[in-house]
C-alpha positions in Angstrom: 0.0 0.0 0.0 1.5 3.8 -0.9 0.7 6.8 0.4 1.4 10.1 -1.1 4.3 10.7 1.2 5.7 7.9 -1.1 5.4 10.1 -3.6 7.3 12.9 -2.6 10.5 13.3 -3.0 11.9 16.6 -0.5 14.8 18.3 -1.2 18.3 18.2 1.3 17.2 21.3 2.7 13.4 20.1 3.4 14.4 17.1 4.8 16.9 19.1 7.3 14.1 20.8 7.9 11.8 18.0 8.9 13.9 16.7 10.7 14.9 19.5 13.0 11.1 20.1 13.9 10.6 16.5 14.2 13.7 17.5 17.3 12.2 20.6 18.5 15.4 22.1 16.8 13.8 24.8 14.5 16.4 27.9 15.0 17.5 30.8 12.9 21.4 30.7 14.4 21.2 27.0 12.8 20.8 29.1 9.0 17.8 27.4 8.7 14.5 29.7 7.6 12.2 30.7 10.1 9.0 29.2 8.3 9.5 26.0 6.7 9.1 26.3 2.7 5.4 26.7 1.8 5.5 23.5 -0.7 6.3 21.3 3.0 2.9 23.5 4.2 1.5 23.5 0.9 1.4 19.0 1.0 0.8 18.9 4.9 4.1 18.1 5.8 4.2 21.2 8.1 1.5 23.3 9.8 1.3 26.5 11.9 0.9 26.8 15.4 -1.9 29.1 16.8 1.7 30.5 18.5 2.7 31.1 14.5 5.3 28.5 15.3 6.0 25.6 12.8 4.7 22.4 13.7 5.9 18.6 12.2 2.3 17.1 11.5 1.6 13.0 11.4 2.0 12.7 7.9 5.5 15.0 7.7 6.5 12.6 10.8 5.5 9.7 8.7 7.8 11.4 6.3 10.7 11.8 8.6 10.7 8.0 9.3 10.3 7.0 6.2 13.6 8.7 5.1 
C-alpha cells in the first residue's frame, strides 16, 4: 500500500528541515529559515501553530521516518 508521502521526493534542505522540527530544533542561528518552505505546508508536511510557530504534523512525521 502507498501513500502520497511515497510520492514525494523533498529536497536536502526540506528534509533538514523535517527533521529539526521532528527535534524541536527549528532555529534561525542553525541558517535554517524561520518558516518551513510553503511547498512542506502546501502537501501537509508542516503546519502553523496558533503561536505562529511551525509544527511537524503526522503525515511530515510519517515522512521523517520513512527517510
Amino acid at each position: 500500500m502507498s501513500n502520497d508521502s511515497d510520492a514525494f521526493d523533498p529536497t536536502a534542505s526540506e528534509m533538514e528541515a523535517l527533521k529539526r522540527l521532528e527535534q524541536g530544533a527549528v532555529q534561525i542561528d542553525l541558517g535554517l529559515p524561520v518558516a518551513p518552505s510553503e511547498r512542506l505546508v502546501d502537501l501537509g508536511f508542516v503546519a502553523t501553530t496558533a503561536d505562529g510557530e511551525p509544527a511537524l504534523t503526522a503525515r511530515g512525521l510519517a515522512l521523517v521516518r520513512h527517510h
